[in-house]
mmJSON file of the N, C-alpha and C atoms, coordinates in Angstrom:
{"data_MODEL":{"atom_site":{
"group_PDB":["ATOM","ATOM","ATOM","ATOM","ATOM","ATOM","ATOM","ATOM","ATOM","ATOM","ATOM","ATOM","ATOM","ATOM","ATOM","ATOM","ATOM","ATOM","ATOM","ATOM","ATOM","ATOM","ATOM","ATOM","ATOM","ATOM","ATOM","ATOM","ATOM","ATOM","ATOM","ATOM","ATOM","ATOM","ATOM","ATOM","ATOM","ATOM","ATOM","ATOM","ATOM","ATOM","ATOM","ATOM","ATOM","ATOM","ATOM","ATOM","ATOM","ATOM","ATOM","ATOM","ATOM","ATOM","ATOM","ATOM","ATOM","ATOM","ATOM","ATOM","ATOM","ATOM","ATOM","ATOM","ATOM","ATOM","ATOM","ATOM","ATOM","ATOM","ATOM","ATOM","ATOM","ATOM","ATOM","ATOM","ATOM","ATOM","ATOM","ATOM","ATOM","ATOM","ATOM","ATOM","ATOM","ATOM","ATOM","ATOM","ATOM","ATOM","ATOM","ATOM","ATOM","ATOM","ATOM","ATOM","ATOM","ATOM","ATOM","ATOM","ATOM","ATOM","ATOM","ATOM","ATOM","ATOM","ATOM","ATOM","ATOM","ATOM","ATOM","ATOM","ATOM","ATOM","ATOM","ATOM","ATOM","ATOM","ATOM","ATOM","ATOM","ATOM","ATOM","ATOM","ATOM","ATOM","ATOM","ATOM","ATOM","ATOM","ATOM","ATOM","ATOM","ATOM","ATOM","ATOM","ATOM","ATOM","ATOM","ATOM","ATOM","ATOM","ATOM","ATOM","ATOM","ATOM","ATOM","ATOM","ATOM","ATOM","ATOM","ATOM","ATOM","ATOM","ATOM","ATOM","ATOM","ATOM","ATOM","ATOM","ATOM","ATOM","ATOM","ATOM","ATOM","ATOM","ATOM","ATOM","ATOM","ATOM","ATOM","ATOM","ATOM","ATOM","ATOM","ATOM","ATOM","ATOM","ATOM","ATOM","ATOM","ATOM","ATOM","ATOM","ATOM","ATOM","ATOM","ATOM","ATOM","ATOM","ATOM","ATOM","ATOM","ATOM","ATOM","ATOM","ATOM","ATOM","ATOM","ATOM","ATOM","ATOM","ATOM","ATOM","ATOM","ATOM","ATOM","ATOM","ATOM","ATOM","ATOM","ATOM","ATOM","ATOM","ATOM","ATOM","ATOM","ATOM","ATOM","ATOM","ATOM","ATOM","ATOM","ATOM","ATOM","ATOM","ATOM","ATOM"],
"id":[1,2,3,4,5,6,7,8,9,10,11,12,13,14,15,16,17,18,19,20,21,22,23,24,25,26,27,28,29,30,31,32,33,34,35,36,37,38,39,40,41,42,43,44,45,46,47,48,49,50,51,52,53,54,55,56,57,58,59,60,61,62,63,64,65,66,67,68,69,70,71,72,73,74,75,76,77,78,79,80,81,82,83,84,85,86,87,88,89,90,91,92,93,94,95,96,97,98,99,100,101,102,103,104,105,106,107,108,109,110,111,112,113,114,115,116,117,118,119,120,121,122,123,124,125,126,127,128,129,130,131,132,133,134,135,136,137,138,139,140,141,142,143,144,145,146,147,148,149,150,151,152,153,154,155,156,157,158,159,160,161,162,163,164,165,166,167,168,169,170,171,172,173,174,175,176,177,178,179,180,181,182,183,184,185,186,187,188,189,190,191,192,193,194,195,196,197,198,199,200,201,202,203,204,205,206,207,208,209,210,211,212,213,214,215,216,217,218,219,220,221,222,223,224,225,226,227,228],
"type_symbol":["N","C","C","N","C","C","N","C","C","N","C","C","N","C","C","N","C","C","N","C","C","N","C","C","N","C","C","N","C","C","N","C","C","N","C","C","N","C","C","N","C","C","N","C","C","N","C","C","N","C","C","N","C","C","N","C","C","N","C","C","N","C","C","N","C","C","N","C","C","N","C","C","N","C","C","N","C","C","N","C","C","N","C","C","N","C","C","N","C","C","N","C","C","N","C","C","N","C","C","N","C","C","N","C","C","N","C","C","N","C","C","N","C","C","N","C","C","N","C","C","N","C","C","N","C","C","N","C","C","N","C","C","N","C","C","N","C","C","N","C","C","N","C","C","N","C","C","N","C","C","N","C","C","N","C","C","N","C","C","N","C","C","N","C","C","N","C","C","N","C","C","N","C","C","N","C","C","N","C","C","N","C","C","N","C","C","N","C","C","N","C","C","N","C","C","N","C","C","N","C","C","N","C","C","N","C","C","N","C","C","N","C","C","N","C","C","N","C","C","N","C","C","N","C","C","N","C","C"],
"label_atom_id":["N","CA","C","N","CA","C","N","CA","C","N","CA","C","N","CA","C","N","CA","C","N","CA","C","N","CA","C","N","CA","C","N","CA","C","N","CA","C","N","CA","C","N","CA","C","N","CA","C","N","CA","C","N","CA","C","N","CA","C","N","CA","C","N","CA","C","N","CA","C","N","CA","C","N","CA","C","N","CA","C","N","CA","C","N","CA","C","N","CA","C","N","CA","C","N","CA","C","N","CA","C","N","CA","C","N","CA","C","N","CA","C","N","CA","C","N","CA","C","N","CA","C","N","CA","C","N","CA","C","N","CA","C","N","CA","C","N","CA","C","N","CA","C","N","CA","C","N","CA","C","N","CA","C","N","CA","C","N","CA","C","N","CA","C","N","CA","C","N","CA","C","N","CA","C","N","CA","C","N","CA","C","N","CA","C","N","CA","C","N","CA","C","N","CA","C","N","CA","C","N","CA","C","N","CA","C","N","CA","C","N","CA","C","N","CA","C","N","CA","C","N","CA","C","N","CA","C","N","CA","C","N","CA","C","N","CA","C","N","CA","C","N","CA","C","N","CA","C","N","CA","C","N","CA","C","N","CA","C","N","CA","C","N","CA","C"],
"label_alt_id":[null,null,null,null,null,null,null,null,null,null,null,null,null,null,null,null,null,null,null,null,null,null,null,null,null,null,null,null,null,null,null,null,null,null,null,null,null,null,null,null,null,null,null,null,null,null,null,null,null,null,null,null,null,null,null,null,null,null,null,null,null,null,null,null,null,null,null,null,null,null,null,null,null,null,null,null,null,null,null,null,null,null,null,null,null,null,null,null,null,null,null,null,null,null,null,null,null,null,null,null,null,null,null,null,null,null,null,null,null,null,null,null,null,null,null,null,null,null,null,null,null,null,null,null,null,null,null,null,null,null,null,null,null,null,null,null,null,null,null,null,null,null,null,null,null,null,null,null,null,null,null,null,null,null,null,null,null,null,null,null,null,null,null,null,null,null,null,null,null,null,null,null,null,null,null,null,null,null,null,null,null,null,null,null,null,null,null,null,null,null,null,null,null,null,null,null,null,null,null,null,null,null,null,null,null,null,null,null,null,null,null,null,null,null,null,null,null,null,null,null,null,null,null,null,null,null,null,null],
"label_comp_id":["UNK","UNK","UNK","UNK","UNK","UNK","UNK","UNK","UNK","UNK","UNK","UNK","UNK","UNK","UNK","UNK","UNK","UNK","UNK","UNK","UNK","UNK","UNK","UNK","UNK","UNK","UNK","UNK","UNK","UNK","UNK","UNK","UNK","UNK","UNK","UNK","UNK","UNK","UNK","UNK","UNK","UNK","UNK","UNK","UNK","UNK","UNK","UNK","UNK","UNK","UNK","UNK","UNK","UNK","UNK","UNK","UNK","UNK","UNK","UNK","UNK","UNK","UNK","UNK","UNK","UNK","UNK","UNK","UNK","UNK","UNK","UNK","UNK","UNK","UNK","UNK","UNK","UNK","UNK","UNK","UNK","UNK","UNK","UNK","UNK","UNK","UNK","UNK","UNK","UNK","UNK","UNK","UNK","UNK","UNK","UNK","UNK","UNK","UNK","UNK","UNK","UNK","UNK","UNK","UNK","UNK","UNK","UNK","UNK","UNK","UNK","UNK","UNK","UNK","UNK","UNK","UNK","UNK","UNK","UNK","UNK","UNK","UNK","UNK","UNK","UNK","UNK","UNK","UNK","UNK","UNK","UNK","UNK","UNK","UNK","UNK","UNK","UNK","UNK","UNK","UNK","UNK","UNK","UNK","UNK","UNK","UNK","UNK","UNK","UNK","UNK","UNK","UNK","UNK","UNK","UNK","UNK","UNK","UNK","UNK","UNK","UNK","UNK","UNK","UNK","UNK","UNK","UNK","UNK","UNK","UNK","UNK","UNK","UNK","UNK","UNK","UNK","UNK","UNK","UNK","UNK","UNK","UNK","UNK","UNK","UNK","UNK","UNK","UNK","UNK","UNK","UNK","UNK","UNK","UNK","UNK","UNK","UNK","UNK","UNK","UNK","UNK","UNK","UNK","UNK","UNK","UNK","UNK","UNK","UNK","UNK","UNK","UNK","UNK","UNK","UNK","UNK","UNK","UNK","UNK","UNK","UNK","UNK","UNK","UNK","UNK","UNK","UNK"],
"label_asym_id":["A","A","A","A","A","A","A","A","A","A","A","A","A","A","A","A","A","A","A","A","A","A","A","A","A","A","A","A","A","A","A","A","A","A","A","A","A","A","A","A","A","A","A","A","A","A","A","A","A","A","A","A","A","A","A","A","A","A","A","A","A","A","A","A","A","A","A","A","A","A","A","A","A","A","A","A","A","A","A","A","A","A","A","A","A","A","A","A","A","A","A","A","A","A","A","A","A","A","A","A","A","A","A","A","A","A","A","A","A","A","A","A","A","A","A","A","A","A","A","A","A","A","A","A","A","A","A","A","A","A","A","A","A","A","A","A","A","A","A","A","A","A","A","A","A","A","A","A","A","A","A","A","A","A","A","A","A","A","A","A","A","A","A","A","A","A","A","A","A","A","A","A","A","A","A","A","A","A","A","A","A","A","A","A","A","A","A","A","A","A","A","A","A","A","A","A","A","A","A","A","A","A","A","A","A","A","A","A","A","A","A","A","A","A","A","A","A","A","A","A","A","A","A","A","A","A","A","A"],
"label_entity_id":["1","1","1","1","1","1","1","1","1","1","1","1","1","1","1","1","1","1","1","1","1","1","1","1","1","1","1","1","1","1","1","1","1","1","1","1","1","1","1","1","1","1","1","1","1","1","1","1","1","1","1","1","1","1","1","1","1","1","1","1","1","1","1","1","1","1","1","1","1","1","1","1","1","1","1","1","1","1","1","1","1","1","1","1","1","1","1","1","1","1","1","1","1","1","1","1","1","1","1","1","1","1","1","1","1","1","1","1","1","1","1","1","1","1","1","1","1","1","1","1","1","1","1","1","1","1","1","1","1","1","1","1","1","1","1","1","1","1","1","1","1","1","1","1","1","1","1","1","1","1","1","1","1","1","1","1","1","1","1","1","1","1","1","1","1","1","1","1","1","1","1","1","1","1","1","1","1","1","1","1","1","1","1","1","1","1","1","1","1","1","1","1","1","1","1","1","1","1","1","1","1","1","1","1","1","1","1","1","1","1","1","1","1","1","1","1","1","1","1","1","1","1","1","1","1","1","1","1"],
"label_seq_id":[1,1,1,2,2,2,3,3,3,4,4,4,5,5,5,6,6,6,7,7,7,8,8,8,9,9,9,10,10,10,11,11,11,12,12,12,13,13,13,14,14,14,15,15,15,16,16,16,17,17,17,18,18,18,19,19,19,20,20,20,21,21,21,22,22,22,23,23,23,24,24,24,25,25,25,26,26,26,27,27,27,28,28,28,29,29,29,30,30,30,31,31,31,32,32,32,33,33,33,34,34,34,35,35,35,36,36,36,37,37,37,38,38,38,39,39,39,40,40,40,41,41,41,42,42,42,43,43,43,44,44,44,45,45,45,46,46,46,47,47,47,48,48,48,49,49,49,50,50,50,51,51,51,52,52,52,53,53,53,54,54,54,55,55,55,56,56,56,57,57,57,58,58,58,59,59,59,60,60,60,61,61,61,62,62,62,63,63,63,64,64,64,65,65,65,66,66,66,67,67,67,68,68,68,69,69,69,70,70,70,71,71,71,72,72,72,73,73,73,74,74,74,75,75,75,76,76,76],
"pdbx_PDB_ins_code":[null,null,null,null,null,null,null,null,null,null,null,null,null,null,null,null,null,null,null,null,null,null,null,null,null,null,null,null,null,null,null,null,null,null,null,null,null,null,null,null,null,null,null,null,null,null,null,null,null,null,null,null,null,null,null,null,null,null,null,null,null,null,null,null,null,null,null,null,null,null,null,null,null,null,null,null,null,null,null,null,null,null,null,null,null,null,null,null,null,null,null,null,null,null,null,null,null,null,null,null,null,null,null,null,null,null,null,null,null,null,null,null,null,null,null,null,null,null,null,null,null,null,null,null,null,null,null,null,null,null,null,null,null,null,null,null,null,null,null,null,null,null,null,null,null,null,null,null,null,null,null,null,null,null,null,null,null,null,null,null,null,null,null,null,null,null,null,null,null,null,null,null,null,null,null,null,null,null,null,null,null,null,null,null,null,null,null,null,null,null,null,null,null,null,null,null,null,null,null,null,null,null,null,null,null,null,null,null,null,null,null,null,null,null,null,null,null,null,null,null,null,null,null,null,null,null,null,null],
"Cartn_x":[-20.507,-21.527,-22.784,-23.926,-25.327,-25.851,-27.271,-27.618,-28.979,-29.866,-31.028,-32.355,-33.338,-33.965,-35.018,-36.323,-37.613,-38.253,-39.217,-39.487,-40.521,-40.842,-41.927,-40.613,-39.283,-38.739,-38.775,-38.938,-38.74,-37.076,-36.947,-35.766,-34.896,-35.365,-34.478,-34.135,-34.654,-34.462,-33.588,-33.739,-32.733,-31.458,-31.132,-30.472,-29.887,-30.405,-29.728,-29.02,-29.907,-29.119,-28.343,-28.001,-26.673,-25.709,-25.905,-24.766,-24.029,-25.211,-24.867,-24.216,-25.043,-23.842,-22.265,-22.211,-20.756,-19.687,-20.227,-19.473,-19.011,-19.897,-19.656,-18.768,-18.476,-18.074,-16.474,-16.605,-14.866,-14.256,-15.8,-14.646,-14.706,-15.416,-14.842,-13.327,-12.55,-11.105,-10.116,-9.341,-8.23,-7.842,-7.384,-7.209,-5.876,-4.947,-4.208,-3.814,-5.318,-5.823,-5.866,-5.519,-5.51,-6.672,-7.688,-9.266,-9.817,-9.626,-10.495,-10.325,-11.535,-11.894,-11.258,-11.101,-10.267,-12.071,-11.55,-12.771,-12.589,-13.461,-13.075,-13.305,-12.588,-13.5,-14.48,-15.477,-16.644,-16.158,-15.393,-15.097,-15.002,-14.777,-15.167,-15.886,-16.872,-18.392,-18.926,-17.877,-18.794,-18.176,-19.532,-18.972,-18.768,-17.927,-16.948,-15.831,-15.067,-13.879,-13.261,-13.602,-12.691,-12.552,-11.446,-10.894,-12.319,-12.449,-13.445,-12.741,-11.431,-10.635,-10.709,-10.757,-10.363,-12.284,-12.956,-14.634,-14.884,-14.475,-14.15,-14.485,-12.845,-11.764,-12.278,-13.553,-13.635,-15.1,-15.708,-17.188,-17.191,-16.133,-15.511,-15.404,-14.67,-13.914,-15.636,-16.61,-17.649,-18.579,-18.243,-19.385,-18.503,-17.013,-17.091,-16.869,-17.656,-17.644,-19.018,-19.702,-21.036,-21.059,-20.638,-20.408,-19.903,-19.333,-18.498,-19.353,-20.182,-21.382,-21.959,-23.01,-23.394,-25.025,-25.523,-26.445,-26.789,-27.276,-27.453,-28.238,-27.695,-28.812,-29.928,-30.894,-32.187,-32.328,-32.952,-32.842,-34.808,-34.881,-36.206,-36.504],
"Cartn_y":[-37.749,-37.04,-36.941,-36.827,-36.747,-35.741,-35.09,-34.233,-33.985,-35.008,-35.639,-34.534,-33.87,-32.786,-33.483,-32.285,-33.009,-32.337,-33.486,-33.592,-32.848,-31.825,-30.56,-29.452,-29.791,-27.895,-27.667,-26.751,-25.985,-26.11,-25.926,-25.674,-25.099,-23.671,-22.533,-23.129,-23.787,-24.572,-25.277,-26.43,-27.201,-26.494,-25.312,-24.775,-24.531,-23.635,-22.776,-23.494,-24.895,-25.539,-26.256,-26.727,-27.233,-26.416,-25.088,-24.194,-24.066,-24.244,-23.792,-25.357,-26.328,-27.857,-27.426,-27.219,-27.135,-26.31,-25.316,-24.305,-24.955,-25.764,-26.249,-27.274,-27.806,-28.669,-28.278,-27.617,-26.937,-26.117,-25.641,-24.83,-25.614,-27.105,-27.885,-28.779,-28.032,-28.702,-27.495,-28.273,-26.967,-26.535,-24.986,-24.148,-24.554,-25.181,-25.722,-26.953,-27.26,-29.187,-29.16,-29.903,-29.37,-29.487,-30.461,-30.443,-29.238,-28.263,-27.464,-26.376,-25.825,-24.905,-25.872,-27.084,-27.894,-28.656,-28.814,-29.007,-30.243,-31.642,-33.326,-32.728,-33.249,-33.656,-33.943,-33.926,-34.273,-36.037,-36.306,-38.01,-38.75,-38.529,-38.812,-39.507,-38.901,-39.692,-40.572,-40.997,-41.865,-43.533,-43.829,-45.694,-46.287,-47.526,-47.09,-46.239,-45.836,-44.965,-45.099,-44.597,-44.875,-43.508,-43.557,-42.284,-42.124,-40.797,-41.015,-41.199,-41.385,-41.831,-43.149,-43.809,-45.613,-46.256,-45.172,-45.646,-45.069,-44.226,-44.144,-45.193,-45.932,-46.81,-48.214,-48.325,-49.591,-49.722,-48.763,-48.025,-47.884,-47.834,-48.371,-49.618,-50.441,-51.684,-52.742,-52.238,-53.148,-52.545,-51.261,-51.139,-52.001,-52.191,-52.677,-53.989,-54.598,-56.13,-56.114,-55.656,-55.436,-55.689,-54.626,-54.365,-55.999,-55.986,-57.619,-59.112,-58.464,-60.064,-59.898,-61.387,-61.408,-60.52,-60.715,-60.173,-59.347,-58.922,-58.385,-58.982,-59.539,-60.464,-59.35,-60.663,-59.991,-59.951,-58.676,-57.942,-58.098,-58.487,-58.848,-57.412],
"Cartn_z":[18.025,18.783,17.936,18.74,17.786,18.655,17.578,18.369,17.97,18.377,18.536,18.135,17.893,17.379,17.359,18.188,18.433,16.662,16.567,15.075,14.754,15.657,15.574,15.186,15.512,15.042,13.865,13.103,11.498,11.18,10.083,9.222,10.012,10.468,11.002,12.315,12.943,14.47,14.859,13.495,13.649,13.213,11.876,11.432,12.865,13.382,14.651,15.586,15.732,17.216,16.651,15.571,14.74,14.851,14.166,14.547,15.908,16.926,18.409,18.61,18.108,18.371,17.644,16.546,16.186,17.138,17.47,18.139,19.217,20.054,20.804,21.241,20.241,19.358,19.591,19.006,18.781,19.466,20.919,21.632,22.904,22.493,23.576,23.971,23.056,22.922,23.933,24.301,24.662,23.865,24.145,23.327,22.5,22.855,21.56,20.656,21.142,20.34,19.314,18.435,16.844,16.363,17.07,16.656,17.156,17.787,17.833,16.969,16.429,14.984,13.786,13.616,13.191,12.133,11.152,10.081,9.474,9.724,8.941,7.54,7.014,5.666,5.479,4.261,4.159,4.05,3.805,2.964,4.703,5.863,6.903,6.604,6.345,6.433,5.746,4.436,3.623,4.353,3.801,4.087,2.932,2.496,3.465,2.93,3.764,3.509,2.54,1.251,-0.179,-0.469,-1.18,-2.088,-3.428,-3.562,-5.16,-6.662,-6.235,-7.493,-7.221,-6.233,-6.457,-6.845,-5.906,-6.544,-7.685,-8.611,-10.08,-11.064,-10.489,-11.05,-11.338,-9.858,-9.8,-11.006,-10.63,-11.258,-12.611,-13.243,-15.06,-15.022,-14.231,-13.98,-13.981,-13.367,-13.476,-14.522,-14.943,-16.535,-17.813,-17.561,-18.429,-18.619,-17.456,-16.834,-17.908,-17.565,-17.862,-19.554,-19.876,-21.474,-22.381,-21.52,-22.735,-22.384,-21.535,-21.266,-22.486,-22.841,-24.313,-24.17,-22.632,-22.814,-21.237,-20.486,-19.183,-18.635,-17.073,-16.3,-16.082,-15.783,-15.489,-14.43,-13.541,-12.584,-11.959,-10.603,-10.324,-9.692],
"occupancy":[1.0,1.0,1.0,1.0,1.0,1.0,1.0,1.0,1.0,1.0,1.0,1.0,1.0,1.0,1.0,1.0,1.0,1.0,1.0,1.0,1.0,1.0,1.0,1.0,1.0,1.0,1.0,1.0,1.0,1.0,1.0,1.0,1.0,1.0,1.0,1.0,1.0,1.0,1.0,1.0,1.0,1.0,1.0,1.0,1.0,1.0,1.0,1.0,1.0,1.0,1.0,1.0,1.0,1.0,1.0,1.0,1.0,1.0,1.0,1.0,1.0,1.0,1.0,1.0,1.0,1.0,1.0,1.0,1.0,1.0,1.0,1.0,1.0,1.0,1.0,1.0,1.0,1.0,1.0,1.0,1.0,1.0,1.0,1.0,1.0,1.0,1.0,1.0,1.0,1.0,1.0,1.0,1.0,1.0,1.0,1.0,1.0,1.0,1.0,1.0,1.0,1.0,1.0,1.0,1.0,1.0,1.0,1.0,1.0,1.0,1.0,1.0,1.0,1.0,1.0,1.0,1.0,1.0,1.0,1.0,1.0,1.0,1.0,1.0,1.0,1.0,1.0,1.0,1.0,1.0,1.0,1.0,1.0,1.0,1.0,1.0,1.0,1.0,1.0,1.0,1.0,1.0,1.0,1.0,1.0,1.0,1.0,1.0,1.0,1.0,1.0,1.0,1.0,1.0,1.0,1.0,1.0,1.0,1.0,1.0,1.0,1.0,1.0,1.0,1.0,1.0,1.0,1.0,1.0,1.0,1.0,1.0,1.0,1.0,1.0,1.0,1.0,1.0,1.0,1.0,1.0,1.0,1.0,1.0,1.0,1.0,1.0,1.0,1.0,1.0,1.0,1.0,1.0,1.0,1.0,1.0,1.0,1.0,1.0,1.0,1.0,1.0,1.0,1.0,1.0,1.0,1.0,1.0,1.0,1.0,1.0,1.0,1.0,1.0,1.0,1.0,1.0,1.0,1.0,1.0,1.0,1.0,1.0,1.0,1.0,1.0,1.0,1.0],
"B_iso_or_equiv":[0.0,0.0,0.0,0.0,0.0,0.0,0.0,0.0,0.0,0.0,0.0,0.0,0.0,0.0,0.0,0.0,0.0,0.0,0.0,0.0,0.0,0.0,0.0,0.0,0.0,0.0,0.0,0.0,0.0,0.0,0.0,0.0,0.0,0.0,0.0,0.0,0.0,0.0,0.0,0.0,0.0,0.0,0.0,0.0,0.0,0.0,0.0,0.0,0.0,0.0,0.0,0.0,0.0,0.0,0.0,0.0,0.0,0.0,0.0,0.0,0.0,0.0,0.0,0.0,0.0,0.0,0.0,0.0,0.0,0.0,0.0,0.0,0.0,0.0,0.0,0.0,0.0,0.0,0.0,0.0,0.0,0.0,0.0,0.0,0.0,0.0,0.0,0.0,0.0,0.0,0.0,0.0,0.0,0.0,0.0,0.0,0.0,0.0,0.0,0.0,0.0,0.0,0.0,0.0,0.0,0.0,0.0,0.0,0.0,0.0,0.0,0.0,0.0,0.0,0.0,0.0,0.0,0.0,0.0,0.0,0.0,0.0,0.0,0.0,0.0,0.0,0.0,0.0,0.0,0.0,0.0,0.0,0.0,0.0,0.0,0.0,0.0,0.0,0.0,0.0,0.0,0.0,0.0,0.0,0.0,0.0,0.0,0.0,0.0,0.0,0.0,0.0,0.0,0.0,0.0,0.0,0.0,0.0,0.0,0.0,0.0,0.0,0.0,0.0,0.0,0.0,0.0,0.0,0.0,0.0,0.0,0.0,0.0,0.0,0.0,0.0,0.0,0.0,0.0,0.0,0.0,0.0,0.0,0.0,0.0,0.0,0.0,0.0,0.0,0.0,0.0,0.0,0.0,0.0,0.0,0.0,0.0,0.0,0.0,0.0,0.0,0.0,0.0,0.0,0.0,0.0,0.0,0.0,0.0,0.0,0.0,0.0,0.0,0.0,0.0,0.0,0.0,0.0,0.0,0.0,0.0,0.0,0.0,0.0,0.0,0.0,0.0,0.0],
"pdbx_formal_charge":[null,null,null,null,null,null,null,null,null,null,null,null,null,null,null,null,null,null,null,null,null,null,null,null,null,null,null,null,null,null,null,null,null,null,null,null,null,null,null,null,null,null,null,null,null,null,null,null,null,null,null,null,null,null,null,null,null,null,null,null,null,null,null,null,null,null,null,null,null,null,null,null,null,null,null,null,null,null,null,null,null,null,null,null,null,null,null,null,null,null,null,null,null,null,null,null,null,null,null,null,null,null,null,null,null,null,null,null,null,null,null,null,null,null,null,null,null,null,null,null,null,null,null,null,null,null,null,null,null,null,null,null,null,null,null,null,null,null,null,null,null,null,null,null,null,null,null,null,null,null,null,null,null,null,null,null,null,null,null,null,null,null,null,null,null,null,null,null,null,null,null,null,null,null,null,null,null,null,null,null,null,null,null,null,null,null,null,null,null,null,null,null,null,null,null,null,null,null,null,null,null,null,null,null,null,null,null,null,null,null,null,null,null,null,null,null,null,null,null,null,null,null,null,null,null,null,null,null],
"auth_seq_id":[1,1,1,2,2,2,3,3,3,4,4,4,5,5,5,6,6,6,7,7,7,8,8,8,9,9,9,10,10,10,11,11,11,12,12,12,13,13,13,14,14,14,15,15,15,16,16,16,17,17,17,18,18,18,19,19,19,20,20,20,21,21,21,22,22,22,23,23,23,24,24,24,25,25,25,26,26,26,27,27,27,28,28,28,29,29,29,30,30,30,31,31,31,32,32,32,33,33,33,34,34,34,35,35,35,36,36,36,37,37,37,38,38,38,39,39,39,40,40,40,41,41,41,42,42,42,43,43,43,44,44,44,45,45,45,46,46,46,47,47,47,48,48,48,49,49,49,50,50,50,51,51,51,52,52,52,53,53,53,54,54,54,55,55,55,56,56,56,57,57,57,58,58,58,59,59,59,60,60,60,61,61,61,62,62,62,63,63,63,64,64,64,65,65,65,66,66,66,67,67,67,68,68,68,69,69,69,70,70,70,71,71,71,72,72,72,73,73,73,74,74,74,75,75,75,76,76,76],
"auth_comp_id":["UNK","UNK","UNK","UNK","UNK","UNK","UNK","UNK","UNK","UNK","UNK","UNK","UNK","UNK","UNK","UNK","UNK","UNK","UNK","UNK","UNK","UNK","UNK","UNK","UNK","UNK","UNK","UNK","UNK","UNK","UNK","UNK","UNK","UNK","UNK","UNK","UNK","UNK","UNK","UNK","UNK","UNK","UNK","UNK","UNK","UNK","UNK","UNK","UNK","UNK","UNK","UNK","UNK","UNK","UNK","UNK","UNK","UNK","UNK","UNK","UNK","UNK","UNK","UNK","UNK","UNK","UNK","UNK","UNK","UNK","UNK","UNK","UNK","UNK","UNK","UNK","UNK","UNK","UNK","UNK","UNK","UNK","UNK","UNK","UNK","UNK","UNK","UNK","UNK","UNK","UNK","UNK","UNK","UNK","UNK","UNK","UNK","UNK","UNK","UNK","UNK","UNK","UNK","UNK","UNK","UNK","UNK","UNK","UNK","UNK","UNK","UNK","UNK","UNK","UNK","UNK","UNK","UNK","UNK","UNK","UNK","UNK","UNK","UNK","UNK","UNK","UNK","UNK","UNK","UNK","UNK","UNK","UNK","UNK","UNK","UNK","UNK","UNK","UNK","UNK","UNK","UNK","UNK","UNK","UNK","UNK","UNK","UNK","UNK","UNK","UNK","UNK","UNK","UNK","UNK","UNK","UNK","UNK","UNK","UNK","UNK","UNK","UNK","UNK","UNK","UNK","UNK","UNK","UNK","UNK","UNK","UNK","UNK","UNK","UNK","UNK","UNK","UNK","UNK","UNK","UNK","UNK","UNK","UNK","UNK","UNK","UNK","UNK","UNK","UNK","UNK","UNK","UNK","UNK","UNK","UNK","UNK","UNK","UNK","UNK","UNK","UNK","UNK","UNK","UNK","UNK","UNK","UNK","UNK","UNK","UNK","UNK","UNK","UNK","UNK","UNK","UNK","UNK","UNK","UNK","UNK","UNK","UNK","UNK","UNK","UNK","UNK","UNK"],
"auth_asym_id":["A","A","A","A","A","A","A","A","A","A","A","A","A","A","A","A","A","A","A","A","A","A","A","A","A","A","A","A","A","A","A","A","A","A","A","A","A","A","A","A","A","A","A","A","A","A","A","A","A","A","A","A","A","A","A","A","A","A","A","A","A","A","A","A","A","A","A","A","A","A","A","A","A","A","A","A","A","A","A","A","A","A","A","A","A","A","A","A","A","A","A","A","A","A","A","A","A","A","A","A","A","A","A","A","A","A","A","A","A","A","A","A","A","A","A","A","A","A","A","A","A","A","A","A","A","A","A","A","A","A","A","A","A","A","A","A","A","A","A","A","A","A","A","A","A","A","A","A","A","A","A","A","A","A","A","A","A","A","A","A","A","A","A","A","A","A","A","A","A","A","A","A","A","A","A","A","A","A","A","A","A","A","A","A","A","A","A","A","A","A","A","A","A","A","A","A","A","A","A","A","A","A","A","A","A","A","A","A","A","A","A","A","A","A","A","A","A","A","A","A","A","A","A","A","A","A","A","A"],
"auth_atom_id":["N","CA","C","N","CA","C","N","CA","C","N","CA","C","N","CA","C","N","CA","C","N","CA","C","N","CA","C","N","CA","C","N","CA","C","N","CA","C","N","CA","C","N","CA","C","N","CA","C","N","CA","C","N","CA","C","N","CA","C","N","CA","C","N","CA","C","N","CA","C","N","CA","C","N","CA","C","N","CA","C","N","CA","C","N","CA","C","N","CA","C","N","CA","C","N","CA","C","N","CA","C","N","CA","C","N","CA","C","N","CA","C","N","CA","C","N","CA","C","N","CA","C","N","CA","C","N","CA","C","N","CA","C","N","CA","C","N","CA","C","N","CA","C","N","CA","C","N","CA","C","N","CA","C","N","CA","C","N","CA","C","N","CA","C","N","CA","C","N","CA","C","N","CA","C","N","CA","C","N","CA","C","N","CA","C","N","CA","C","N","CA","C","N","CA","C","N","CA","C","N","CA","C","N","CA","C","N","CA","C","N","CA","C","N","CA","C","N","CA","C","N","CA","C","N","CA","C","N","CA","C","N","CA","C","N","CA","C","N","CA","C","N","CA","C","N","CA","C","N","CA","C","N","CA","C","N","CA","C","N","CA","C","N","CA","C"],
"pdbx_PDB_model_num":[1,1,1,1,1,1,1,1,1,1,1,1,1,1,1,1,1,1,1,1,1,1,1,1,1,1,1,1,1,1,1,1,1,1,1,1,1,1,1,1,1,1,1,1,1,1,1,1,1,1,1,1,1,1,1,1,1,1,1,1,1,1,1,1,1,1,1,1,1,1,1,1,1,1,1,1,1,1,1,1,1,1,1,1,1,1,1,1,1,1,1,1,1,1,1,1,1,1,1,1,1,1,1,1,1,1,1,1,1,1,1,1,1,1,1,1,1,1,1,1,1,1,1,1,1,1,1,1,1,1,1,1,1,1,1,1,1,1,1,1,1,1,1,1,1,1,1,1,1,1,1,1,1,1,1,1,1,1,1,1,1,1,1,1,1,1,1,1,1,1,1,1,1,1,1,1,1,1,1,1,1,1,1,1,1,1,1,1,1,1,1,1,1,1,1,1,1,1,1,1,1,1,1,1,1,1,1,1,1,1,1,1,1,1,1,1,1,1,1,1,1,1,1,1,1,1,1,1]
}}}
């Protein structure tokens, strides 16, 4: 779901009608849906979907790709 905001509202505007989207949000489920009042994770959202232990893992794995070259390509 999106929830589109004309680009004249203030902080507090959008603040408010976000809140009023979430609510909405969650009390649009029947009352014993497990999504409703039901909270994603923040990790939902990243692209793509990795654990932050395996993007860690890999994020050593290419510094120390890096490290054992004789010199570092050059970057335009």
């Amino acid at each position: 779901a999106s929830m589109p905001v004309p680009t004249t509202w203030s902080f507090d505007q959008i603040e408010e009608a976000g809140q009023r989207f979430a609510s909405t949000l969650a009390k649009g489920h029947a009352e014993k849906c497990k999504w409703r009042e039901g909270i994603c994770s923040e990790s939902i959202s990243e692209f793509p979907a990795t654990q932050s232990a395996l993007l860690t893992t890999k994020f050593k794995e290419r510094c120390d790709a890096l490290r054992r070259l004789p010199r570092l390509p050059e970057v335009d």
